[in-house]
mmCIF file as gemmi writes it, N, C-alpha and C atoms, coordinates in Angstrom:
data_model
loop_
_atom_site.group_PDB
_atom_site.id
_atom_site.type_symbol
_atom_site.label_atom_id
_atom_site.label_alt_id
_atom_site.label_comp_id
_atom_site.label_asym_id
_atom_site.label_entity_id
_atom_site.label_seq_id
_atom_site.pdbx_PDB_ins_code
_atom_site.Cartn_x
_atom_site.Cartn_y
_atom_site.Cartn_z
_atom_site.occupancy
_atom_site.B_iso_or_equiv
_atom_site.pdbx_formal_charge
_atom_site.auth_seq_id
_atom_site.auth_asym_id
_atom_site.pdbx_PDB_model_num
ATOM 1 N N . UNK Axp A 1 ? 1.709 -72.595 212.567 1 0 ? 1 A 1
ATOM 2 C CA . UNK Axp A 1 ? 1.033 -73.644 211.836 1 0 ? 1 A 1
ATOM 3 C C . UNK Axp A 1 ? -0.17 -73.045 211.116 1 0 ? 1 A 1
ATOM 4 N N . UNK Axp A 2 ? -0.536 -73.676 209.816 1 0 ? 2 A 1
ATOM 5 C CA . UNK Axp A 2 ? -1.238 -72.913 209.204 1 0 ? 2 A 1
ATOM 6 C C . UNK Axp A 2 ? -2.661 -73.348 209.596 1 0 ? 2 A 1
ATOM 7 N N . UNK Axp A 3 ? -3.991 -72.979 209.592 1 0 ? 3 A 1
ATOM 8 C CA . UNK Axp A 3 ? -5.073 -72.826 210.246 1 0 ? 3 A 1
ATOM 9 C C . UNK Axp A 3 ? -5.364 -74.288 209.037 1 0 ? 3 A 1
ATOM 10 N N . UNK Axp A 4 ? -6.515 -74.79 208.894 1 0 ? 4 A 1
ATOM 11 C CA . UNK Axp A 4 ? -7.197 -76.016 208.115 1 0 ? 4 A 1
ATOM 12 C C . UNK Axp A 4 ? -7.627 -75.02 206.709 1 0 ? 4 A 1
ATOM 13 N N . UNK Axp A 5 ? -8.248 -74.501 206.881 1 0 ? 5 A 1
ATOM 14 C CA . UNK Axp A 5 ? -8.455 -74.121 205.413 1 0 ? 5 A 1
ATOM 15 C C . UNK Axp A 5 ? -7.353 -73.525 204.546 1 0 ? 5 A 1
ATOM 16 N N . UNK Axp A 6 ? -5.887 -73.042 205.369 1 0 ? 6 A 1
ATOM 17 C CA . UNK Axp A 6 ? -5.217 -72.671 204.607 1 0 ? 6 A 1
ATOM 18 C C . UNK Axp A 6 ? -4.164 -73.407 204.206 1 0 ? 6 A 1
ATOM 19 N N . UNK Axp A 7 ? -4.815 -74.865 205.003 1 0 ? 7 A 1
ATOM 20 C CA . UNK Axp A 7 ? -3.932 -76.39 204.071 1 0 ? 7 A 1
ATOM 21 C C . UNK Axp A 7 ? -4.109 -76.853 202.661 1 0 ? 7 A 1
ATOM 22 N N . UNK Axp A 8 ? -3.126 -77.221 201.971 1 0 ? 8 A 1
ATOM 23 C CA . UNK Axp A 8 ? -3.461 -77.395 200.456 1 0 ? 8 A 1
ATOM 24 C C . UNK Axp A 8 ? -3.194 -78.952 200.16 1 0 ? 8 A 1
ATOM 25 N N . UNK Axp A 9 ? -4.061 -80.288 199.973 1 0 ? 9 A 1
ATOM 26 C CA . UNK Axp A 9 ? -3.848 -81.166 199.429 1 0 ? 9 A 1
ATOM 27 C C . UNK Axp A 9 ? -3.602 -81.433 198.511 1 0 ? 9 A 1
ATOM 28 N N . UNK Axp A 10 ? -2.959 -82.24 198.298 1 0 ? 10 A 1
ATOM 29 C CA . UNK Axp A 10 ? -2.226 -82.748 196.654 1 0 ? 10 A 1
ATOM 30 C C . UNK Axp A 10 ? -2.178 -84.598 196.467 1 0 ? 10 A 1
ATOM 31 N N . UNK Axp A 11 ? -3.142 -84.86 195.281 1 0 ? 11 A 1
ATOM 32 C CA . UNK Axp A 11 ? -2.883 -86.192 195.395 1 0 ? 11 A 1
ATOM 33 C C . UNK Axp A 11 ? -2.502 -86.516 193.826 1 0 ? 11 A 1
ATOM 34 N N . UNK Axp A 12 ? -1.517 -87.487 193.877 1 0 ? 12 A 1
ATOM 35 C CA . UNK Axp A 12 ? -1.076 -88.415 192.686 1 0 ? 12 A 1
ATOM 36 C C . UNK Axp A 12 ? -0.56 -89.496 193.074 1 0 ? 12 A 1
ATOM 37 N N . UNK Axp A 13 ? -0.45 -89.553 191.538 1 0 ? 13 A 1
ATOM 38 C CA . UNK Axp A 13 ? -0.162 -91.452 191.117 1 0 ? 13 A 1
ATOM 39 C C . UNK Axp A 13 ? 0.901 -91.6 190.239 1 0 ? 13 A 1
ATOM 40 N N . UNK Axp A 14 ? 1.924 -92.774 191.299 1 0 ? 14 A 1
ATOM 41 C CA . UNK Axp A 14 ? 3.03 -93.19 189.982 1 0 ? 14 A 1
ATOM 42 C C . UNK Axp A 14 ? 2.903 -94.795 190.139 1 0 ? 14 A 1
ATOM 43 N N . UNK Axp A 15 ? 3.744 -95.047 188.849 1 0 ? 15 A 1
ATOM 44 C CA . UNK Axp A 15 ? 3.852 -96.312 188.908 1 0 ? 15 A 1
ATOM 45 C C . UNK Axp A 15 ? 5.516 -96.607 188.307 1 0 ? 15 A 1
ATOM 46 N N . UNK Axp A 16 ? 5.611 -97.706 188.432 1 0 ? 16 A 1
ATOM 47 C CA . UNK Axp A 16 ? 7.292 -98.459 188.26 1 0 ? 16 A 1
ATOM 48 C C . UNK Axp A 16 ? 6.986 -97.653 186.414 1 0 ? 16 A 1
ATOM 49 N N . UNK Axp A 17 ? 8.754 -97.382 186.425 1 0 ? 17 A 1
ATOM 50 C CA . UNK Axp A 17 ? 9.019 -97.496 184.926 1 0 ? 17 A 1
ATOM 51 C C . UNK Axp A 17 ? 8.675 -98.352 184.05 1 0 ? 17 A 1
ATOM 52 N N . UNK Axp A 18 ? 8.33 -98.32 182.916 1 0 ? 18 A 1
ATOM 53 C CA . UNK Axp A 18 ? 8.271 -99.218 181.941 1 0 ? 18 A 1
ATOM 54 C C . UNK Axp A 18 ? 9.138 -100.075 181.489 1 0 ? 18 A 1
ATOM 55 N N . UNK Axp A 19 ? 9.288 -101.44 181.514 1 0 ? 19 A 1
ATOM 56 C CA . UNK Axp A 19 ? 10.831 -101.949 181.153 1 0 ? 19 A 1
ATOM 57 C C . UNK Axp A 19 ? 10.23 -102.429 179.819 1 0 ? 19 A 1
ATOM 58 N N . UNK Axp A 20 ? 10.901 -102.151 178.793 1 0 ? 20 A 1
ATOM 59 C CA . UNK Axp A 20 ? 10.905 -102.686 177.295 1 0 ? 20 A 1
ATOM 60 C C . UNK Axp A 20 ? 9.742 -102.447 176.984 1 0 ? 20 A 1
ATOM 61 N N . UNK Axp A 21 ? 9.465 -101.315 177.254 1 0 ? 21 A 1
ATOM 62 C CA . UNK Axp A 21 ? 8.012 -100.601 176.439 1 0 ? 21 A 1
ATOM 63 C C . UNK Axp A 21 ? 6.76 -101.314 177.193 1 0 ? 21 A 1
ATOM 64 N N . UNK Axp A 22 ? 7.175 -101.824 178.802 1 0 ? 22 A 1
ATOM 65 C CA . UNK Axp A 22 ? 5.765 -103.148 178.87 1 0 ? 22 A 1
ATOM 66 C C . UNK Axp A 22 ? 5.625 -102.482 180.689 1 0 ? 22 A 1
ATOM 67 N N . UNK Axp A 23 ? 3.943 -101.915 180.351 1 0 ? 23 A 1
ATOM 68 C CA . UNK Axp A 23 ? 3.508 -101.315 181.638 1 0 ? 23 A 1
ATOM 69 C C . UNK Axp A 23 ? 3.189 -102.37 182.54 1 0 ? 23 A 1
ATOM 70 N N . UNK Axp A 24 ? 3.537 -102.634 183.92 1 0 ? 24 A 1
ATOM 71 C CA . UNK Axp A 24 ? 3.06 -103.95 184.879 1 0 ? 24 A 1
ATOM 72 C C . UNK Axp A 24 ? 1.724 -103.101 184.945 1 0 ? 24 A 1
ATOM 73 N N . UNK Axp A 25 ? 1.441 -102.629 185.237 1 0 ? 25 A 1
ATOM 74 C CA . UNK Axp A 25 ? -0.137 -102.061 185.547 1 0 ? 25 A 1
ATOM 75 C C . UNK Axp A 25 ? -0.348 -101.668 186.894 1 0 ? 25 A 1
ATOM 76 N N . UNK Axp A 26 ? 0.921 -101.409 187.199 1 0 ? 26 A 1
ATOM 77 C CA . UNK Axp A 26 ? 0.978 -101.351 189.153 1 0 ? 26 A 1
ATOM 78 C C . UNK Axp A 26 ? 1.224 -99.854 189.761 1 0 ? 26 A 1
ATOM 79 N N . UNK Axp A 27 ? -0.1 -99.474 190.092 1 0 ? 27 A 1
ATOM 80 C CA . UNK Axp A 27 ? -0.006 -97.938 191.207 1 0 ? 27 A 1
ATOM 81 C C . UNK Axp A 27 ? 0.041 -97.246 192.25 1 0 ? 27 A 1
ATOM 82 N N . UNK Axp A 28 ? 0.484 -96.383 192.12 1 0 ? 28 A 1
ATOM 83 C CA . UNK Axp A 28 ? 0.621 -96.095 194.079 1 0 ? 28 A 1
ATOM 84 C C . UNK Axp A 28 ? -0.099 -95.036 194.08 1 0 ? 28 A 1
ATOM 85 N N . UNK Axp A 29 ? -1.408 -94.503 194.685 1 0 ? 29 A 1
ATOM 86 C CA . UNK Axp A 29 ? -1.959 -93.463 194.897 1 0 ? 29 A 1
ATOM 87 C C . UNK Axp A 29 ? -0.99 -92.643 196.181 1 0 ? 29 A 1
ATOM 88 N N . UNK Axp A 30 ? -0.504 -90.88 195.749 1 0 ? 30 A 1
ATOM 89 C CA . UNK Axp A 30 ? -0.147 -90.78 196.786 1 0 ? 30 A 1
ATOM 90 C C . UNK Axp A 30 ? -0.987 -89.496 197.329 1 0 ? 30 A 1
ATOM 91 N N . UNK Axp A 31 ? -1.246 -89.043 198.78 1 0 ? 31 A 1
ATOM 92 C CA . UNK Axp A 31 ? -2.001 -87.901 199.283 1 0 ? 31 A 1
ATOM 93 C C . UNK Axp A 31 ? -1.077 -87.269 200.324 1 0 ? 31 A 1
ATOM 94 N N . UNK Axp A 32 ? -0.848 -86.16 200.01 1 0 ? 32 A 1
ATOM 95 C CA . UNK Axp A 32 ? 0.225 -85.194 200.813 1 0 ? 32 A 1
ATOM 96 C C . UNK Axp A 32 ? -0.746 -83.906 201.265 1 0 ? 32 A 1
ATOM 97 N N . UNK Axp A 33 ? -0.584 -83.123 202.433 1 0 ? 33 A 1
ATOM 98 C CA . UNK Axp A 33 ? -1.441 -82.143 203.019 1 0 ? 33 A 1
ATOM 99 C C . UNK Axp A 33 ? -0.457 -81.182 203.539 1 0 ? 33 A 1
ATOM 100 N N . UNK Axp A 34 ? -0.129 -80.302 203.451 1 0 ? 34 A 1
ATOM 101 C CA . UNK Axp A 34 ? 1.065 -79.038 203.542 1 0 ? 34 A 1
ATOM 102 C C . UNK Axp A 34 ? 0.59 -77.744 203.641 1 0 ? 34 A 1
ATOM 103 N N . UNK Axp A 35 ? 1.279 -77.14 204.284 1 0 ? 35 A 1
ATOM 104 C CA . UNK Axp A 35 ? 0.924 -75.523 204.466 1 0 ? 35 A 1
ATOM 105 C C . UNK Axp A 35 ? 0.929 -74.74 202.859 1 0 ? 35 A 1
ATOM 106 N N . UNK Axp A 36 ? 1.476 -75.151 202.254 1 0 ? 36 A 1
ATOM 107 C CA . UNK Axp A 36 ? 1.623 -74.589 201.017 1 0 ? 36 A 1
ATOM 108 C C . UNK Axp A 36 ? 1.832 -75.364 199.963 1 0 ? 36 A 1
ATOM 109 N N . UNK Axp A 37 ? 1.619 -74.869 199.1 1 0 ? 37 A 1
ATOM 110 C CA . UNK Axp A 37 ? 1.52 -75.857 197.603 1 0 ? 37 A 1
ATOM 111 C C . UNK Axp A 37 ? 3.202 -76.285 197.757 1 0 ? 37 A 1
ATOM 112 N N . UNK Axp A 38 ? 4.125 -75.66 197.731 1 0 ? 38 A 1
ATOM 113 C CA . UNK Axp A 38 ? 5.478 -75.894 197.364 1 0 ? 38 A 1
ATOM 114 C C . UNK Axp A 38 ? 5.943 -77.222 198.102 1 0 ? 38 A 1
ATOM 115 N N . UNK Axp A 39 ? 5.75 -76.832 199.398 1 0 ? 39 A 1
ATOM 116 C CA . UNK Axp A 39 ? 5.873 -78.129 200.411 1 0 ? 39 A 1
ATOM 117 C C . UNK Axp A 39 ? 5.052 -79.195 199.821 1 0 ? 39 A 1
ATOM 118 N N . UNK Axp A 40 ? 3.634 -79.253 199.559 1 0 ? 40 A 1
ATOM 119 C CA . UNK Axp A 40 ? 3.191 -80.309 199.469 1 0 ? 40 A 1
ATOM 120 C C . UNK Axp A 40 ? 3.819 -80.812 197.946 1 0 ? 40 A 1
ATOM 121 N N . UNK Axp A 41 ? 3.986 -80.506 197.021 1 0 ? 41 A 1
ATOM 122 C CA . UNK Axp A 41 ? 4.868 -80.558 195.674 1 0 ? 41 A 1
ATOM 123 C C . UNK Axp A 41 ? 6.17 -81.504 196.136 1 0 ? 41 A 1
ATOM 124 N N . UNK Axp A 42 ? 6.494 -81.188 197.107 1 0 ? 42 A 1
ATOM 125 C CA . UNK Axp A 42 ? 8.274 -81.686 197.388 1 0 ? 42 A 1
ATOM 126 C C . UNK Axp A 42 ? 7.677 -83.059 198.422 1 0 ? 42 A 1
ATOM 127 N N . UNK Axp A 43 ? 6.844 -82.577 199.254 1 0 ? 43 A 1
ATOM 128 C CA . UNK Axp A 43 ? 6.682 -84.166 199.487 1 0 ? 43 A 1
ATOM 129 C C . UNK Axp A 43 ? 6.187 -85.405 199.137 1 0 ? 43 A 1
ATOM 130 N N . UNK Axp A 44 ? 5.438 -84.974 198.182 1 0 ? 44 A 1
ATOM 131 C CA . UNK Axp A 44 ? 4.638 -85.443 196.661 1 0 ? 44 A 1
ATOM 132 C C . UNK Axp A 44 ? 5.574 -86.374 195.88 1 0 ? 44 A 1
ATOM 133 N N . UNK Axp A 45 ? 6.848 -85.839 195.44 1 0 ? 45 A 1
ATOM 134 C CA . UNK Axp A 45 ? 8.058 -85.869 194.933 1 0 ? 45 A 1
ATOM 135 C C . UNK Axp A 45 ? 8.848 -87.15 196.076 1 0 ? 45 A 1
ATOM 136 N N . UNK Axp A 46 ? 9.1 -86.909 196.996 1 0 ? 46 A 1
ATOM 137 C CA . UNK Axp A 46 ? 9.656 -87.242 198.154 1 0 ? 46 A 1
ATOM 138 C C . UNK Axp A 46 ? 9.339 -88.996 198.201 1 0 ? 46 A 1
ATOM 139 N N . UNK Axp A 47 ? 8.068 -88.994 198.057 1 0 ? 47 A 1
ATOM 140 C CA . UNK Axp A 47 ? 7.278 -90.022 198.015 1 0 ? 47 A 1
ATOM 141 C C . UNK Axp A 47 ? 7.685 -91.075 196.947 1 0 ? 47 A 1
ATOM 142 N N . UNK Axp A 48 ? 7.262 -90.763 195.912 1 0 ? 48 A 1
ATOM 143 C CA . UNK Axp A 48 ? 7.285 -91.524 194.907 1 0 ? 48 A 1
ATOM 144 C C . UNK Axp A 48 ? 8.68 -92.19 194.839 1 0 ? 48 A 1
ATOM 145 N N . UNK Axp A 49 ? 8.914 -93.748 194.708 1 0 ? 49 A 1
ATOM 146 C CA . UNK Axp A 49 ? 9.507 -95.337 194.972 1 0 ? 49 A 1
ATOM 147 C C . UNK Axp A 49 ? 10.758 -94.725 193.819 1 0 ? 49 A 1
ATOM 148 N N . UNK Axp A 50 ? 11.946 -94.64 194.577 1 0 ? 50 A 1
ATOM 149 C CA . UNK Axp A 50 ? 13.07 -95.056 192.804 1 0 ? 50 A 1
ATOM 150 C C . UNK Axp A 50 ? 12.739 -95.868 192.257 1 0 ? 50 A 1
ATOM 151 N N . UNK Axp A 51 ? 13.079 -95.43 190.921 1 0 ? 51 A 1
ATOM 152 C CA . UNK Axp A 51 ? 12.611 -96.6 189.453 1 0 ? 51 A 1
ATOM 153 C C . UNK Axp A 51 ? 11.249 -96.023 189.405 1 0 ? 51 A 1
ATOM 154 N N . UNK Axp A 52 ? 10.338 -95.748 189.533 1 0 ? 52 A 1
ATOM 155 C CA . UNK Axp A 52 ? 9.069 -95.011 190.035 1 0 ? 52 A 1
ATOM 156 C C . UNK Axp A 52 ? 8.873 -93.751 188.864 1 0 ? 52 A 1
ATOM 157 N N . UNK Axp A 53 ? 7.806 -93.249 187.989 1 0 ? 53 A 1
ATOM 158 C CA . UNK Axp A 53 ? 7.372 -92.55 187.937 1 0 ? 53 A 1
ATOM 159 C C . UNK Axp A 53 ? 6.133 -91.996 188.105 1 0 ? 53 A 1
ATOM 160 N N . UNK Axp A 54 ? 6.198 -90.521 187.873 1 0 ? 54 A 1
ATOM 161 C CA . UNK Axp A 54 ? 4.538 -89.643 188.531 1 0 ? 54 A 1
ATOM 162 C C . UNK Axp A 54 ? 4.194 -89.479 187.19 1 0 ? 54 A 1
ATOM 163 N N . UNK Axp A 55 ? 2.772 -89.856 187.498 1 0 ? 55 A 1
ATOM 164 C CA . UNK Axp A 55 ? 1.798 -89.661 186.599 1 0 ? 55 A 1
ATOM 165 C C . UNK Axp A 55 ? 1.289 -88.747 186.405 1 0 ? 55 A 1
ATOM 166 N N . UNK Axp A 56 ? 0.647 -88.473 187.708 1 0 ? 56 A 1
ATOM 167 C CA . UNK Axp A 56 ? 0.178 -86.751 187.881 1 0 ? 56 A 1
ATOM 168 C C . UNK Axp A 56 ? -0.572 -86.318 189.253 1 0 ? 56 A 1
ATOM 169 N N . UNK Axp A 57 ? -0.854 -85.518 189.33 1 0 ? 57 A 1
ATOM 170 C CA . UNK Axp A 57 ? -0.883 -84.723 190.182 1 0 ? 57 A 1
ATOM 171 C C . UNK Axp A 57 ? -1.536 -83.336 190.439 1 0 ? 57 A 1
ATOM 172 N N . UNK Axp A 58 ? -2.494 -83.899 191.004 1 0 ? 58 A 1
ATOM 173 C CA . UNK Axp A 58 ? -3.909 -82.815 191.169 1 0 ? 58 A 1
ATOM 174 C C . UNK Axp A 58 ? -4.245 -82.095 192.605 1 0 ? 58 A 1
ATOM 175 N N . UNK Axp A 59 ? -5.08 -81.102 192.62 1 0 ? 59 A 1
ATOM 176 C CA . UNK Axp A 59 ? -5.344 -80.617 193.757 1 0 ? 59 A 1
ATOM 177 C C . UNK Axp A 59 ? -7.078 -81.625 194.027 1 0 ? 59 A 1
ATOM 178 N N . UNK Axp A 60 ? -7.212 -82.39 193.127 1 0 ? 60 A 1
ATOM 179 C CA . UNK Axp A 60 ? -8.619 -82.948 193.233 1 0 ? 60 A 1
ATOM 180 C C . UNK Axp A 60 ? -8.573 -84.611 193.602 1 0 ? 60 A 1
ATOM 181 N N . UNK Axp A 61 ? -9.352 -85.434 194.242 1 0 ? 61 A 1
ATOM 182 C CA . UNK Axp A 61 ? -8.771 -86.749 193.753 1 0 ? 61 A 1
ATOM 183 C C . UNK Axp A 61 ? -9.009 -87.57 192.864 1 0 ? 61 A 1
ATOM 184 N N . UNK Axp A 62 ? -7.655 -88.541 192.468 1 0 ? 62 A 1
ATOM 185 C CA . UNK Axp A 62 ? -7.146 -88.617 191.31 1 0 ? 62 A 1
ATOM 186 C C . UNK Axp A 62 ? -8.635 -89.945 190.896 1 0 ? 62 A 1
């Protein structure tokens, strides 16, 4: 297991697809903590709702 400082957080935000060009305005903040960037990337991914897209995705919060 990797020690605390050599954990890498990752936080983003998606929201539902757009239907007919018309944003609901509705978000999901998400925060994932992983031994490595790759892992936290895939559970990042993992996360986010079908029909759902990511907005983005930072090592800072969003």
């Amino acid at each position: 297991m990797a020690s605390e400082p050599d954990l890498v957080t990752l936080y983003a935000s998606a929201r539902p697809r757009p239907v007919g060009g018309v944003d609901e305005g509705r978000r999901e903040e998400i925060t994932v903590t992983r031994a490595t960037y790759g892992d936290a990337r895939e559970a990042v991914d993992a996360r986010v709702p079908e029909g759902w897209q990511l907005l983005g995705v930072s090592s800072w919060p969003c």
